[in-house]
C-alpha positions as CSV (number, residue, x, y, z in Angstrom):
1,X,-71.6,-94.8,178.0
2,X,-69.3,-97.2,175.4
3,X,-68.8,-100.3,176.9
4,X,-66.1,-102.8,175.2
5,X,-66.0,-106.1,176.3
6,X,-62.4,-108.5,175.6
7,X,-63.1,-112.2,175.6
8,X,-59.9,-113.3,177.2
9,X,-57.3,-114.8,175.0
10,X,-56.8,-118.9,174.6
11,X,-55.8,-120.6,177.0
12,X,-53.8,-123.7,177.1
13,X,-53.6,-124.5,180.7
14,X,-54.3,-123.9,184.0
15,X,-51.9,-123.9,187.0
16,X,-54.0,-125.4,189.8
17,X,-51.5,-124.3,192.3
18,X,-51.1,-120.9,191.7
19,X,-54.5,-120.6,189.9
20,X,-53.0,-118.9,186.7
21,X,-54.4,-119.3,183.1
22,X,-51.4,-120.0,180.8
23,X,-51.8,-118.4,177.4
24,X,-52.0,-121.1,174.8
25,X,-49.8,-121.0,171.6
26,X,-52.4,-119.0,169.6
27,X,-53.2,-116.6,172.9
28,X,-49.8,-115.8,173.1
29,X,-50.2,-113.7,169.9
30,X,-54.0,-112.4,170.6
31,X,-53.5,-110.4,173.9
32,X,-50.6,-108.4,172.2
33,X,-52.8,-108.1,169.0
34,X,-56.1,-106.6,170.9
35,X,-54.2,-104.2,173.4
36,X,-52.1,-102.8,170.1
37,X,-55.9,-102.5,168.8
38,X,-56.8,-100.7,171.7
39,X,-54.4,-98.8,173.2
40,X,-53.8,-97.2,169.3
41,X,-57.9,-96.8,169.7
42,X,-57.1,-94.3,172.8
43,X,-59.6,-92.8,175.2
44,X,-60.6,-95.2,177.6
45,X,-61.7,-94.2,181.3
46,X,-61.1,-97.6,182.9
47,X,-60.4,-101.0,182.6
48,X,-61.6,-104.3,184.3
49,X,-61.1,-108.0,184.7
50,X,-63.7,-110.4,185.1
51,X,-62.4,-113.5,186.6
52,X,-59.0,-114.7,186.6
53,X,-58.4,-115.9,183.1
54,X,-59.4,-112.3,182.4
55,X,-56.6,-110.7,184.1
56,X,-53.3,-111.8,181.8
57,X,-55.2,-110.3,179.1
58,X,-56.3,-107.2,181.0
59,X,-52.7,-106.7,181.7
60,X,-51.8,-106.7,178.4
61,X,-54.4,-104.0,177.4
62,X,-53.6,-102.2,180.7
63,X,-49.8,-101.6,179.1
64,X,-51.2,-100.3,176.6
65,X,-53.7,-98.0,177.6
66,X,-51.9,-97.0,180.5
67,X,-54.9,-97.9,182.8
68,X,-54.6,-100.6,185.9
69,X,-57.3,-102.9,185.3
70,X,-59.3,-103.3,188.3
71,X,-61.0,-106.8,189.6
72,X,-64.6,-107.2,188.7
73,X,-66.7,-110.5,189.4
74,X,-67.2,-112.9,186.6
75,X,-71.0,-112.0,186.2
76,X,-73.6,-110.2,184.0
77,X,-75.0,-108.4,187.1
78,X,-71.6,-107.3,187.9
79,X,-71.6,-105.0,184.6
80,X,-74.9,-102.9,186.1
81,X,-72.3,-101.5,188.8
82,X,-70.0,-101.2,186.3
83,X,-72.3,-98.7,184.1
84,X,-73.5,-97.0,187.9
85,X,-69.4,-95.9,187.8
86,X,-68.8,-94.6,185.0
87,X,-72.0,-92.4,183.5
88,X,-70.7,-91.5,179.9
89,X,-67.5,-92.9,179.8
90,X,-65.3,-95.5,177.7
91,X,-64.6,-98.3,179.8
92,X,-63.2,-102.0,178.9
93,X,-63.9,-105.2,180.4
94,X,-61.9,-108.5,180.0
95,X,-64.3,-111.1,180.4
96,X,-64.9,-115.0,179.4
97,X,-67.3,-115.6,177.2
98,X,-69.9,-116.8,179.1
99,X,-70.1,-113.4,180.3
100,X,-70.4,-111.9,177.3
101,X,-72.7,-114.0,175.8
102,X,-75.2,-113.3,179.1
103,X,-74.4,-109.7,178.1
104,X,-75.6,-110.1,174.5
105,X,-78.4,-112.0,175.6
106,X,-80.0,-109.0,177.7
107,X,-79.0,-106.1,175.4
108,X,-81.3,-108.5,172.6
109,X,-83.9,-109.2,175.1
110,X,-83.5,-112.7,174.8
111,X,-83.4,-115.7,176.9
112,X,-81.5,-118.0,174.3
113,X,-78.4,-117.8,172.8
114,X,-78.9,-116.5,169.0
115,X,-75.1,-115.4,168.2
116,X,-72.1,-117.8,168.3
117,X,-69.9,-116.8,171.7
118,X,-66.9,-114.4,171.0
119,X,-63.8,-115.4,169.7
120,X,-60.6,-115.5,172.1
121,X,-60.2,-111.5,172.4
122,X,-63.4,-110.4,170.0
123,X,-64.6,-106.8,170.8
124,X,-68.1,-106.5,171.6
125,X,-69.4,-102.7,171.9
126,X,-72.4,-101.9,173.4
127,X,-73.8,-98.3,174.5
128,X,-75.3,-98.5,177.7
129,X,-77.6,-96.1,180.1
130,X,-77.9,-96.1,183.9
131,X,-81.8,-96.7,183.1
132,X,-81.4,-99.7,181.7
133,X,-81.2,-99.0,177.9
134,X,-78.2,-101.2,175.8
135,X,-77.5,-100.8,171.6
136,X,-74.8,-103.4,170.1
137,X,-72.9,-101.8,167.9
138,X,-70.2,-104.4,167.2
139,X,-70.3,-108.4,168.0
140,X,-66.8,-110.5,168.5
141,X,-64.7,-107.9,166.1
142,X,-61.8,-109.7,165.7
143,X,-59.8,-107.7,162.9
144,X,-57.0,-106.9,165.0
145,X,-55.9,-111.0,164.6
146,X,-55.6,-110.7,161.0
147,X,-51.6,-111.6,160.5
148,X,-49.6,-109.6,158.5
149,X,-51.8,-106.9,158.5
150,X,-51.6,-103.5,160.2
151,X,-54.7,-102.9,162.3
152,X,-54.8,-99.4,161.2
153,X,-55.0,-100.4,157.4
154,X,-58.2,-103.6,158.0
155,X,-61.0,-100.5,157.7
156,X,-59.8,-99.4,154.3
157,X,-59.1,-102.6,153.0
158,X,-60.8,-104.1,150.0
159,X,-60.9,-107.9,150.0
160,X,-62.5,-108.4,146.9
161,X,-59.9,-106.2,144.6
162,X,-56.7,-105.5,144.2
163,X,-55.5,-102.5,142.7
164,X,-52.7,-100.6,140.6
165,X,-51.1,-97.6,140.4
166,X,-53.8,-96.5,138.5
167,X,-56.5,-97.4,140.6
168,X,-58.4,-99.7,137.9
169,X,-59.1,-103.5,139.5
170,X,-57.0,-106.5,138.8
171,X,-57.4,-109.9,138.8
């Protein structure tokens, strides 16, 4: 199965009374930005929310992917159940990145941390088997916040070169 986990977007506060996470200035942008990534992406099975600052950004990639993200706890162990549910599927999980991180940890067979934790909403994929086996194949992908840029243009794109009509490079 494809597994994709979301760090949540920033948050600037916390309500202690209701309990809600309140997107910061910059996560106000990055949920939108991910679940356009995503929902253009397509093909998802499911969709879940670690924890509670999880859940705005969930929603957000729930609108666009048309799935209802489900509640999941805020744990590594939590994913094993996770992969039980859904043998080769696409699934998403929103998650903080301490979750993540533990996530990385185990698919790398390590006990300390020896990536830097994901960006607010960086993609981590990761192919995963009921008997235990996990591949990265992408750590905290975080194209989908470049500004002024179309996501569906980033994989094409040249930073090194620009080009003209005639395809030679220029300055």
């Amino acid at each position: 199965m494809e597994l994709i986990f979301v760090q949540h977007a920033d948050a600037a506060t916390r309500d202690i009374e209701g309990g809600a996470f309140v997107p910061g200035a910059t996560g106000g942008h990055q949920a939108p930005a991910v679940a356009r990534r995503l929902g253009a992406e397509g093909g998802w099975d499911a969709l879940y929310a670690a924890g509670p600052p999880a859940a705005d950004t969930a929603a957000a990639i729930g609108a666009a992917t048309g799935l209802t993200p489900r509640s999941s706890p805020a744990t590594a162990d939590a994913v094993d159940a996770v992969i039980a549910d859904h043998p080769g599927q696409r699934v998403l999980v929103c998650a903080c990145p301490q979750v993540i991180d533990e996530i990385v940890r185990r698919a790398l067979g390590v006990a300390a941390q020896v990536v830097r934790s994901p960006d607010p909403t960086g993609i981590t994929r990761i192919m995963a088997s009921r008997a235990g086996h996990r591949e990265i194949v992408s750590l905290n992908d975080t194209a989908h916040l470049r500004v002024g840029e179309p996501f569906r243009n980033i994989a094409n794109h040249d930073n090194s070169l620009n080009h003209n009509e005639t395809g030679k490079a220029q300055p």
